[in-house]
N, CA, C and O atoms as CSV, one atom per row, in Angstrom:
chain,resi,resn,atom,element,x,y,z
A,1,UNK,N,N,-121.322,-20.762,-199.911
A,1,UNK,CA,C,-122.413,-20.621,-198.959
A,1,UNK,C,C,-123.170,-21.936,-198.769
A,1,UNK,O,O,-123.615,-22.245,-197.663
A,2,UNK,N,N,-123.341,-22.845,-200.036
A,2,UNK,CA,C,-124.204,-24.171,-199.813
A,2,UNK,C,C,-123.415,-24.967,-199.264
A,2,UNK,O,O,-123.720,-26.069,-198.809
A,3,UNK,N,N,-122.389,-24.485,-199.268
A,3,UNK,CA,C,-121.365,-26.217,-198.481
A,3,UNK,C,C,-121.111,-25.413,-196.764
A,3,UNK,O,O,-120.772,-26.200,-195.881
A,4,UNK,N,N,-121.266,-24.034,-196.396
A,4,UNK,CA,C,-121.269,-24.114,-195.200
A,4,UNK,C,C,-122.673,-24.407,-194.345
A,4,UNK,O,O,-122.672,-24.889,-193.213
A,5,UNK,N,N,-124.136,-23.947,-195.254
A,5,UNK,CA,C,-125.462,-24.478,-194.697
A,5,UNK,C,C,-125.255,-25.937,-194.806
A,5,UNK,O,O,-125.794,-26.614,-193.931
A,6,UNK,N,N,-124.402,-26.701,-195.949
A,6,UNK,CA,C,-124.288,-28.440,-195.679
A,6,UNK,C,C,-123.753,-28.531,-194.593
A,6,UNK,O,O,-124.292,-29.426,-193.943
A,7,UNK,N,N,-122.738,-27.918,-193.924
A,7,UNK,CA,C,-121.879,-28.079,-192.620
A,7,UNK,C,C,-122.548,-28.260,-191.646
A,7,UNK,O,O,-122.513,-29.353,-191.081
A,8,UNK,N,N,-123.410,-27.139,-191.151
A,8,UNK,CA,C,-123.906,-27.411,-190.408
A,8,UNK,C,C,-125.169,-27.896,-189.901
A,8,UNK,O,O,-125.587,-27.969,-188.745
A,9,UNK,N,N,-125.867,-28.320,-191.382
A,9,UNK,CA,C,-127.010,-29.453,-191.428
A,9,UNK,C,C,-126.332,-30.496,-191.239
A,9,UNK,O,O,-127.150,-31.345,-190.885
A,10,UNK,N,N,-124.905,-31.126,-191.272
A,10,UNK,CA,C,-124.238,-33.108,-191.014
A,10,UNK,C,C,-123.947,-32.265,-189.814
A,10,UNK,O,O,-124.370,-32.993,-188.916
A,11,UNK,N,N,-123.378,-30.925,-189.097
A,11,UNK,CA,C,-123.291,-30.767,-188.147
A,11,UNK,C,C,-124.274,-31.183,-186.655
A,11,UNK,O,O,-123.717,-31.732,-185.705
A,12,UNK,N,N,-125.320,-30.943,-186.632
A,12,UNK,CA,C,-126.485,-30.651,-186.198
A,12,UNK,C,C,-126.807,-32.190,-186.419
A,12,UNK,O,O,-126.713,-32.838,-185.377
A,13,UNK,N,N,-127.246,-33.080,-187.794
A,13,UNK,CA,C,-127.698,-34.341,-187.338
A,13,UNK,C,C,-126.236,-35.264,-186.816
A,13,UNK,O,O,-126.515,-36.432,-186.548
A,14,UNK,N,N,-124.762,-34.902,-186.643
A,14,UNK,CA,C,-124.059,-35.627,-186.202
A,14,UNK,C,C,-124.253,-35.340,-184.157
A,14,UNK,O,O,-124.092,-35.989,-183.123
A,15,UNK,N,N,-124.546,-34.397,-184.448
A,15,UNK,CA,C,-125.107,-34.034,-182.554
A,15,UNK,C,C,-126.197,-34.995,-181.959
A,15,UNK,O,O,-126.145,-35.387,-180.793
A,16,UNK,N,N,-127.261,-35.374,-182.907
A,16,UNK,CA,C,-128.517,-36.179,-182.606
A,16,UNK,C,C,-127.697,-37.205,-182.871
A,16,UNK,O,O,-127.837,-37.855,-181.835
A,17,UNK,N,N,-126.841,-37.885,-183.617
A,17,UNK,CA,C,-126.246,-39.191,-183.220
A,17,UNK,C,C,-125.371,-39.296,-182.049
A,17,UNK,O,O,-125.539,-40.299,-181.355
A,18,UNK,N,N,-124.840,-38.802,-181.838
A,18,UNK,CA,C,-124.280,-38.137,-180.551
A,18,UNK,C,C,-124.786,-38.527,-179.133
A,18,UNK,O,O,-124.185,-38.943,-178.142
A,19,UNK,N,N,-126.377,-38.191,-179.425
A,19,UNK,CA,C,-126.785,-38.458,-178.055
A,19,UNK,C,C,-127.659,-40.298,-178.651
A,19,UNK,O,O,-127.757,-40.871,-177.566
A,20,UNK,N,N,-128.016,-40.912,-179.329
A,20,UNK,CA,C,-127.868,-41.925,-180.146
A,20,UNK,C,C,-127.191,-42.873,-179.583
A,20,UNK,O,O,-127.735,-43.758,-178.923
A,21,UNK,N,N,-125.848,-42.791,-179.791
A,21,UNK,CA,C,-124.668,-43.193,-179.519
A,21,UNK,C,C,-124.214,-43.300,-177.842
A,21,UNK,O,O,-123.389,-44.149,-177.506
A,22,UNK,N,N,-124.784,-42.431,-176.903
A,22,UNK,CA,C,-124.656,-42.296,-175.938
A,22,UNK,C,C,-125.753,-43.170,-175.253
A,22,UNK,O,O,-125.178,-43.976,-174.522
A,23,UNK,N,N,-126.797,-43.290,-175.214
A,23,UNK,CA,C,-127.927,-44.141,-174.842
A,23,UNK,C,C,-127.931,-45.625,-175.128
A,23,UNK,O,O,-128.471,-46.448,-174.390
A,24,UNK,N,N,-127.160,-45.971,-176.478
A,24,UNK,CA,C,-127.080,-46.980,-176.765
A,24,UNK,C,C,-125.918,-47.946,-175.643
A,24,UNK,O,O,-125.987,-48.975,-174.971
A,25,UNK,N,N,-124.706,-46.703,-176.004
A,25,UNK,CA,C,-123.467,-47.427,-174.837
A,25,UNK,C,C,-124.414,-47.680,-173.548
A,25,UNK,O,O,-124.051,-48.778,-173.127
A,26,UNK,N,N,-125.218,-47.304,-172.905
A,26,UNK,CA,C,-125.774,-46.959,-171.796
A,26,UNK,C,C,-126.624,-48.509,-171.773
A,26,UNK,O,O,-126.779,-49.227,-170.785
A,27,UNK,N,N,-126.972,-48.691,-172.786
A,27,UNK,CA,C,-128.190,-49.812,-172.966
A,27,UNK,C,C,-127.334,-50.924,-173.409
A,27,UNK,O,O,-127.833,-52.042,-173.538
A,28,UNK,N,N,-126.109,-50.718,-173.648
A,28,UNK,CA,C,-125.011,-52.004,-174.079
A,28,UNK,C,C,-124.392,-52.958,-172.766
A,28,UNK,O,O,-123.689,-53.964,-172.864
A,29,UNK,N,N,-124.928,-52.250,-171.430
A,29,UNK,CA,C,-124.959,-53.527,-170.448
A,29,UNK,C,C,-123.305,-53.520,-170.381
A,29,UNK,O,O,-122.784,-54.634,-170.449
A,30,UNK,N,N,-122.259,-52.157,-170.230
A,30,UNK,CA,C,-121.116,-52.473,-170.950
A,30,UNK,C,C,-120.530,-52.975,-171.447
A,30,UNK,O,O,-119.502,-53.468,-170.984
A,31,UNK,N,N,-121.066,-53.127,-173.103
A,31,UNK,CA,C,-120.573,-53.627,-174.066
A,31,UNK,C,C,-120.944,-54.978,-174.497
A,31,UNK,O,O,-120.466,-55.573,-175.463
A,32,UNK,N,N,-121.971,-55.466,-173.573
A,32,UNK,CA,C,-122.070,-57.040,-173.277
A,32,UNK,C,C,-123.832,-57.436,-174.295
A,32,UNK,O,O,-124.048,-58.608,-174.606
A,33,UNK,N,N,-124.691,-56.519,-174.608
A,33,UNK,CA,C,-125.644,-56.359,-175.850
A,33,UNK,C,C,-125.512,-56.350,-176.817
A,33,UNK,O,O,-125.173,-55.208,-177.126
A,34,UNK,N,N,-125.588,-57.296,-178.096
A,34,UNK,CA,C,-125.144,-57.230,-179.444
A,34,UNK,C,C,-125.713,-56.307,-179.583
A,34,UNK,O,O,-125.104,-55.255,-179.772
A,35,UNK,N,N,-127.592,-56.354,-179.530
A,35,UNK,CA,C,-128.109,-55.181,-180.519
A,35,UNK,C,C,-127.724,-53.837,-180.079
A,35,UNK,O,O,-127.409,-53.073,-180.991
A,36,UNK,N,N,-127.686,-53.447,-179.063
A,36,UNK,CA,C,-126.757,-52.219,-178.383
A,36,UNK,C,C,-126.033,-51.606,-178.721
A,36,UNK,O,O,-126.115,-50.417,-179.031
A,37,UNK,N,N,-124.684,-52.671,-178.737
A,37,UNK,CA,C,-123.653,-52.325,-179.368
A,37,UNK,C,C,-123.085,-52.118,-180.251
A,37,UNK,O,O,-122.015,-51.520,-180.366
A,38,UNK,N,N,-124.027,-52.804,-181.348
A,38,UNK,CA,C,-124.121,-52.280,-182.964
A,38,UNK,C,C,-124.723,-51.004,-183.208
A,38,UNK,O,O,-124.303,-50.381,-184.184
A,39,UNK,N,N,-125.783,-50.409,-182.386
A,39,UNK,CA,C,-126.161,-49.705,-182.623
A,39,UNK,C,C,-124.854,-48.451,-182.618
A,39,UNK,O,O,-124.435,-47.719,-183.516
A,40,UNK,N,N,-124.506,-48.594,-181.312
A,40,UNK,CA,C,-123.727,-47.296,-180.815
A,40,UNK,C,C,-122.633,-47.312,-181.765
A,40,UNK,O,O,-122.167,-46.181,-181.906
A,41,UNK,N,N,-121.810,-48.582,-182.769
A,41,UNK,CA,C,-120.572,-48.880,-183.332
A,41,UNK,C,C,-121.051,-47.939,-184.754
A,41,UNK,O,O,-120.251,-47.203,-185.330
A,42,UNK,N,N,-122.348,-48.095,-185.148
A,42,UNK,CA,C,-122.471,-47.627,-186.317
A,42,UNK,C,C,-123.168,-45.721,-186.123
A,42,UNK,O,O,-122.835,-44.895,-186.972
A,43,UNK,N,N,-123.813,-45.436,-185.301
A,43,UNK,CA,C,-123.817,-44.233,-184.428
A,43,UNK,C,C,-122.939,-43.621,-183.895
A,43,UNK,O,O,-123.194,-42.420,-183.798
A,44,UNK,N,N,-121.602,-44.054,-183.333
A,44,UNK,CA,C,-120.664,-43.287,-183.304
A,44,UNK,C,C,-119.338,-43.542,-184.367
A,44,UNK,O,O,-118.207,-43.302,-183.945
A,45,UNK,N,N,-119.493,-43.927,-185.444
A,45,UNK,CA,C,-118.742,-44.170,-186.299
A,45,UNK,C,C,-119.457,-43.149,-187.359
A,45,UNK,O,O,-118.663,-42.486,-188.027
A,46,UNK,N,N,-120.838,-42.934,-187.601
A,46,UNK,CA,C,-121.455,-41.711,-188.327
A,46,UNK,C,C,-121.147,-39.692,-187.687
A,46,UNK,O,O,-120.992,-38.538,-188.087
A,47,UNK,N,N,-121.233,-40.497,-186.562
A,47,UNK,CA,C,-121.533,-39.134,-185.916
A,47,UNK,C,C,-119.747,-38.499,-185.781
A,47,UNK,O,O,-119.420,-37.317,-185.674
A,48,UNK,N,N,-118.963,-39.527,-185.823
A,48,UNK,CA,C,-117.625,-38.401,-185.567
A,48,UNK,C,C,-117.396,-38.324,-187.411
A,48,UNK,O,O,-116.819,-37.363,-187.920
A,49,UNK,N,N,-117.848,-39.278,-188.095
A,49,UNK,CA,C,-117.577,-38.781,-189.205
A,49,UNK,C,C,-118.010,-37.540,-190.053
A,49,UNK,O,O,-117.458,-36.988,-191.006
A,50,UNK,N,N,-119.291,-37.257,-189.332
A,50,UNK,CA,C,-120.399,-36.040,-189.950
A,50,UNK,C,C,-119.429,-34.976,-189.203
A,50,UNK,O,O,-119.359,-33.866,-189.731
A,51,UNK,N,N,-118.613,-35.227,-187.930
A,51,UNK,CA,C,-118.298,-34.159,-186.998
A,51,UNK,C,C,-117.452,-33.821,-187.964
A,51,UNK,O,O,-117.676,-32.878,-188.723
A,52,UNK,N,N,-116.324,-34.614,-188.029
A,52,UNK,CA,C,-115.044,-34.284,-188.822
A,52,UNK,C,C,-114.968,-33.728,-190.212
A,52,UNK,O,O,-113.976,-33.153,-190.660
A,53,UNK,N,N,-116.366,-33.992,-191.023
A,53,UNK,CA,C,-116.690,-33.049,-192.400
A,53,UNK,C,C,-116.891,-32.054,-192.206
A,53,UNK,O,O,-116.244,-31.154,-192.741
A,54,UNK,N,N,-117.943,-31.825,-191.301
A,54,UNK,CA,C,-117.930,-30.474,-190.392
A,54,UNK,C,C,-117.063,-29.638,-190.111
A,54,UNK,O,O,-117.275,-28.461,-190.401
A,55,UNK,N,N,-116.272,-29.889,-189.693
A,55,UNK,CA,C,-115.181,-29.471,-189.001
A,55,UNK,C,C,-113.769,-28.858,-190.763
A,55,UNK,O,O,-112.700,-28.253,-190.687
A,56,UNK,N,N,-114.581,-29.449,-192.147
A,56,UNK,CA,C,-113.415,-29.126,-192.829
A,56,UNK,C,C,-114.343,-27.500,-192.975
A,56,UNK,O,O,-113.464,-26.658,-193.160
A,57,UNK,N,N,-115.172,-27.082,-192.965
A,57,UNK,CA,C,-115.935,-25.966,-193.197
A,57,UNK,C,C,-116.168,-25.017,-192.035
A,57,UNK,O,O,-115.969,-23.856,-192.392
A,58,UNK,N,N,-116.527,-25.130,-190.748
A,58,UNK,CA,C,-116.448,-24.487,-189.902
A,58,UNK,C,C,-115.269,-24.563,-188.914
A,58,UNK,O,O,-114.244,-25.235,-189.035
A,59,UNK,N,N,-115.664,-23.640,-187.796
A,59,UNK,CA,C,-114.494,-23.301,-186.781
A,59,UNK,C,C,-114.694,-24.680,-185.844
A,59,UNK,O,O,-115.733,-25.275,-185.556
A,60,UNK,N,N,-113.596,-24.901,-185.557
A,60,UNK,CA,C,-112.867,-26.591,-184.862
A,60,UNK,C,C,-114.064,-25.790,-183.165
A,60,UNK,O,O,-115.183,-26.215,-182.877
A,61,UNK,N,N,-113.669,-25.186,-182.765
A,61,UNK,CA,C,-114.313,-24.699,-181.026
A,61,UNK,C,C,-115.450,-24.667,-181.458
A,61,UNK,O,O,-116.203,-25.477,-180.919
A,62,UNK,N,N,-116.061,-23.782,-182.550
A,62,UNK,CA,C,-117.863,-24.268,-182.702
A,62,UNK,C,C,-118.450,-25.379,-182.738
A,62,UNK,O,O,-119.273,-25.916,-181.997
A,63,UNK,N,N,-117.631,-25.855,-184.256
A,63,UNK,CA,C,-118.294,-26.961,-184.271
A,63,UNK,C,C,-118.460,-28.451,-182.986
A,63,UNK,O,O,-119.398,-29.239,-182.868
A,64,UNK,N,N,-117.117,-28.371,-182.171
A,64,UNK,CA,C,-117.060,-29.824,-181.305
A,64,UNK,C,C,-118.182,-29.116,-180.056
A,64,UNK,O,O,-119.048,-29.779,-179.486
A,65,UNK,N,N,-117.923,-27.668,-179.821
A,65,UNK,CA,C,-118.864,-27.387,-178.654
A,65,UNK,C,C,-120.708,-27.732,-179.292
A,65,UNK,O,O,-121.593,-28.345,-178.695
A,66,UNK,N,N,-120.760,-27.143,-180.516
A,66,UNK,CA,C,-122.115,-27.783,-180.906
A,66,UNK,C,C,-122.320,-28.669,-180.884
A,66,UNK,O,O,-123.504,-28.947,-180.694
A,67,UNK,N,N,-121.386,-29.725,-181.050
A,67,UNK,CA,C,-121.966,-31.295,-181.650
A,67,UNK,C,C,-122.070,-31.562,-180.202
A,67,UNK,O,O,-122.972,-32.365,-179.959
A,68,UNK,N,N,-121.541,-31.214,-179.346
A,68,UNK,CA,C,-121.703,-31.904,-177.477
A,68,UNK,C,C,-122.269,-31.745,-177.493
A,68,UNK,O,O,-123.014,-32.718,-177.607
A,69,UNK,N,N,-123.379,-29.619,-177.380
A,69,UNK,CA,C,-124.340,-29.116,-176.701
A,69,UNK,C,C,-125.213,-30.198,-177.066
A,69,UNK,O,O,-125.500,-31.070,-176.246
A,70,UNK,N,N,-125.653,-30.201,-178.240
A,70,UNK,CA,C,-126.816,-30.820,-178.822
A,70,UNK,C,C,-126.698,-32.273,-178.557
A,70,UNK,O,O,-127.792,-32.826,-178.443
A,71,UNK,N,N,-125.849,-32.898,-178.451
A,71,UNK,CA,C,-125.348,-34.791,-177.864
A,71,UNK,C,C,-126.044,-34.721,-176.473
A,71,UNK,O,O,-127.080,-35.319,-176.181
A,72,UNK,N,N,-125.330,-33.906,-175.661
A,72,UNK,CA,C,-125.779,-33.661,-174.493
A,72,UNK,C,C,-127.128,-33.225,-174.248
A,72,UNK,O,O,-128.021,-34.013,-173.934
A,73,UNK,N,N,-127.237,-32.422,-174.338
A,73,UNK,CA,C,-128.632,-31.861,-174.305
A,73,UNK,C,C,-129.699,-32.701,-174.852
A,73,UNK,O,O,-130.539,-32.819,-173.961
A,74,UNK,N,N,-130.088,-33.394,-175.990
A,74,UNK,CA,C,-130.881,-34.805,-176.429
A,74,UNK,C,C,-130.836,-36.115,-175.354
A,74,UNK,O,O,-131.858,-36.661,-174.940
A,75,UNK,N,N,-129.514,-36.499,-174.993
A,75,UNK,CA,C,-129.385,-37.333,-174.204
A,75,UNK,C,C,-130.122,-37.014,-172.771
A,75,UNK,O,O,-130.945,-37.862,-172.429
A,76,UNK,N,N,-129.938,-35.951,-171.936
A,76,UNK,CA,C,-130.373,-35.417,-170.949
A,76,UNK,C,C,-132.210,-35.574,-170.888
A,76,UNK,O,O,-132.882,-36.160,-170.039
A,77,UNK,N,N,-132.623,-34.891,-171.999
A,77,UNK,CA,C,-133.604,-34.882,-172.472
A,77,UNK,C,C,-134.037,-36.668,-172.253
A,77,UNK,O,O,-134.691,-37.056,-171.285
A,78,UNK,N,N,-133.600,-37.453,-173.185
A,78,UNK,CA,C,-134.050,-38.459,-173.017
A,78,UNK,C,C,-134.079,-39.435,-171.828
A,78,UNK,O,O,-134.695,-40.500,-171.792
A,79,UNK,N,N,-133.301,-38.890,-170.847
A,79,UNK,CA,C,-133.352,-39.239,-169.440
A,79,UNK,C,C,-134.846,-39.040,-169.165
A,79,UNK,O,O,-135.667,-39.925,-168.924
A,80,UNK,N,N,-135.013,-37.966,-169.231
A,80,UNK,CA,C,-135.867,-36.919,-168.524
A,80,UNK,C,C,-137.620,-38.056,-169.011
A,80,UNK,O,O,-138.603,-38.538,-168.451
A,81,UNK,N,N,-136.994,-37.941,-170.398
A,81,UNK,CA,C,-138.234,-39.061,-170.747
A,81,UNK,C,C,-138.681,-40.054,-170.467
A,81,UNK,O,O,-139.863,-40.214,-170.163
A,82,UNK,N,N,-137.492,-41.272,-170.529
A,82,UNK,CA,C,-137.462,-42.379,-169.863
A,82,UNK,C,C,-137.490,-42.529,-168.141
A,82,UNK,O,O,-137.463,-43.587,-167.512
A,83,UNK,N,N,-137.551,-41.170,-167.600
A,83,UNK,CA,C,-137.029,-41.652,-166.176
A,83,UNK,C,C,-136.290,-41.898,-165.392
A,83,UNK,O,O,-136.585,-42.102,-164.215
A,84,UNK,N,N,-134.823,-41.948,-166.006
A,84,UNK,CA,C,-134.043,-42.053,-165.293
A,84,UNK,C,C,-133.109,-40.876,-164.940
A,84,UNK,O,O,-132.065,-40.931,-164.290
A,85,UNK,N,N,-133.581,-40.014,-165.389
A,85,UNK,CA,C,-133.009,-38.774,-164.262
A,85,UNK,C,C,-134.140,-37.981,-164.513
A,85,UNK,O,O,-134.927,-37.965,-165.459
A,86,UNK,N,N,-134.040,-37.126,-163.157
A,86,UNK,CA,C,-134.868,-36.312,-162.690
A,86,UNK,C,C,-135.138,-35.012,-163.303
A,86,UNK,O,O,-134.195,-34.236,-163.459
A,87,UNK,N,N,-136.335,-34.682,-163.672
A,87,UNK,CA,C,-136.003,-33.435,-164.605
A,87,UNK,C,C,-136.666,-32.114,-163.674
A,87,UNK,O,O,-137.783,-31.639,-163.875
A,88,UNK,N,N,-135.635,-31.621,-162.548
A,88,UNK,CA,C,-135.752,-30.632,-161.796
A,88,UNK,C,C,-135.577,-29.554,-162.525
A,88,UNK,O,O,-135.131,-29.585,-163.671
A,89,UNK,N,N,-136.091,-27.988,-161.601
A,89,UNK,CA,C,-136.128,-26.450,-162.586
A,89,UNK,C,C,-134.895,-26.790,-162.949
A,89,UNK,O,O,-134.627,-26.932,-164.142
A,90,UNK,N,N,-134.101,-26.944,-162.111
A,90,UNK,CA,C,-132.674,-26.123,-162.146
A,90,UNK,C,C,-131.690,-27.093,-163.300
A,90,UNK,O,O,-130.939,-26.622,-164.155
A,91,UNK,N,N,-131.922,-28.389,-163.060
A,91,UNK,CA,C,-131.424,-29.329,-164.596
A,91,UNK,C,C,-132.027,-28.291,-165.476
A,91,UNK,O,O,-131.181,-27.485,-165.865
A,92,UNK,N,N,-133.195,-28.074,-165.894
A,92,UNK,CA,C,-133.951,-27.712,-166.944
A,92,UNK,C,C,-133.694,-26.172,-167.066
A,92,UNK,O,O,-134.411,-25.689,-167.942
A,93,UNK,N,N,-133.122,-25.525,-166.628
A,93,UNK,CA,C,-132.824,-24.254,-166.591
A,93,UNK,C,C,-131.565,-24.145,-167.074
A,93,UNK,O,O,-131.214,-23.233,-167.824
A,94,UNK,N,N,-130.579,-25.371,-166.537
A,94,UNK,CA,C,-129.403,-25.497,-167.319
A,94,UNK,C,C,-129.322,-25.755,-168.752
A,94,UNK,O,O,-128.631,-25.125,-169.552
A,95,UNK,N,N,-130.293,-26.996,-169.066
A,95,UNK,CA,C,-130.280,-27.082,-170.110
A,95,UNK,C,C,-130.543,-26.092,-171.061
A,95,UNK,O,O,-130.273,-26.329,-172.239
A,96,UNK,N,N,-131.041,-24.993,-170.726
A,96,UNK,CA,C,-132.094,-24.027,-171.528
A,96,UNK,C,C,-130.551,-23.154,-171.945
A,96,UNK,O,O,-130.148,-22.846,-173.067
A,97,UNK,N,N,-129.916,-22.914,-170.620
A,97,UNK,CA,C,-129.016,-22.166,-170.811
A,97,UNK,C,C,-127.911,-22.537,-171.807
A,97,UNK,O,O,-127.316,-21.723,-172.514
A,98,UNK,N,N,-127.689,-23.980,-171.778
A,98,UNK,CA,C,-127.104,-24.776,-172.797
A,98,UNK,C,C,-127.501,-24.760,-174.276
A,98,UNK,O,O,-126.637,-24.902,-175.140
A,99,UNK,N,N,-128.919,-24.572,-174.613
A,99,UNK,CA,C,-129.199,-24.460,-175.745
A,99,UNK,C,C,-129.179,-23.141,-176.429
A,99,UNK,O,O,-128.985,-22.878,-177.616
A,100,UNK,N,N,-129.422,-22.378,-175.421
A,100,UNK,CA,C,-129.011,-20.707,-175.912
A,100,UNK,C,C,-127.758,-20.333,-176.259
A,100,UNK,O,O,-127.545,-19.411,-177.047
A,101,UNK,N,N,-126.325,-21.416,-175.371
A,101,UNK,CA,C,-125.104,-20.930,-175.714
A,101,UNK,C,C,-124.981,-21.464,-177.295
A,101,UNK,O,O,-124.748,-20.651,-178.189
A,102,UNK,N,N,-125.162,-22.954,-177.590
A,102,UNK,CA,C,-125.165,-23.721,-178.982
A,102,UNK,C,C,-125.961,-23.050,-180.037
A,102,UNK,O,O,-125.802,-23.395,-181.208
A,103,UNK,N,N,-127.056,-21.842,-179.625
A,103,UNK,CA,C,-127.599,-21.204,-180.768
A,103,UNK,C,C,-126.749,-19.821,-180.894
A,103,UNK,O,O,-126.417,-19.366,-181.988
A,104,UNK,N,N,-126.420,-19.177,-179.601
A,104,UNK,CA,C,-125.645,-18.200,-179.933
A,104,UNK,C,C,-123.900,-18.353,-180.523
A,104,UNK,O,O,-123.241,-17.460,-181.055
A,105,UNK,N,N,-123.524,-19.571,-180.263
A,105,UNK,CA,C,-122.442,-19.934,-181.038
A,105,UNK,C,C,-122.834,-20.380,-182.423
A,105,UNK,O,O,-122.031,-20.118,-183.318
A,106,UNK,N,N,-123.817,-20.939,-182.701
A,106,UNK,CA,C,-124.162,-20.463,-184.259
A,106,UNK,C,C,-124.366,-19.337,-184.720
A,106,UNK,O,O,-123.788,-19.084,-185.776
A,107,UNK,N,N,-125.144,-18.394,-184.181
A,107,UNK,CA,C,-125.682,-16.922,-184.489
A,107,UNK,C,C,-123.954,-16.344,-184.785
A,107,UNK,O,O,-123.613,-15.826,-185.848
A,108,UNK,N,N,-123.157,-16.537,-183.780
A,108,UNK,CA,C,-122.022,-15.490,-184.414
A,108,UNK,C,C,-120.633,-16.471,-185.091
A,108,UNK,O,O,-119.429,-16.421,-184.838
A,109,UNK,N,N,-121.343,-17.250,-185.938
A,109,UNK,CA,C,-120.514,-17.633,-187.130
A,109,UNK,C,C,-120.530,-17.572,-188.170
A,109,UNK,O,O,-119.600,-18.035,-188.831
């Protein structure tokens, strides 16, 4: 039981690197930002590794759809913060709907 609540606690913070990792590529000027690009090299070098421990304890379709929802969904979010995308109902309604599927795919595991 403690190594599947560990699962999906590296689960869950490999999702927040996820979106981490995604902002950084974004801010790497493609690829052309040292500090950028270190960031995202060592952010997505954590985050598929937390995925893939993950993944020795839970179900392979939960876990990669969680680690997106939550990648995605943070990243989106941080648009929304910074400004550069628009945070309309209907984005934000998606997202909602997005976070309900990533909790109800936890709820029935």
């Amino acid at each position: 039981m403690e190594e599947f609540v560990m699962a999906w606690f590296v689960l869950v913070l490999s999702g927040m690197l996820e979106a981490v990792w995604a902002t950084a590529l974004d801010a790497s000027d493609g690829l052309r930002r040292r500090g950028p690009v270190i960031v995202f090299l060592v952010a997505v070098t954590l985050s598929m590794a937390g995925l893939a421990w993950a993944m020795t304890s839970l179900p392979t379709g939960t876990a990669y759809a969680v680690w997106v929802g939550i990648g995605a969904t943070l990243t989106v979010l941080w648009g929304f913060i910074t400004g550069q995308e628009a945070a309309t109902w209907l984005r934000v309604l998606l997202l909602v709907v997005l976070i309900g599927s990533v909790v109800g795919l936890k709820a029935v595991s």
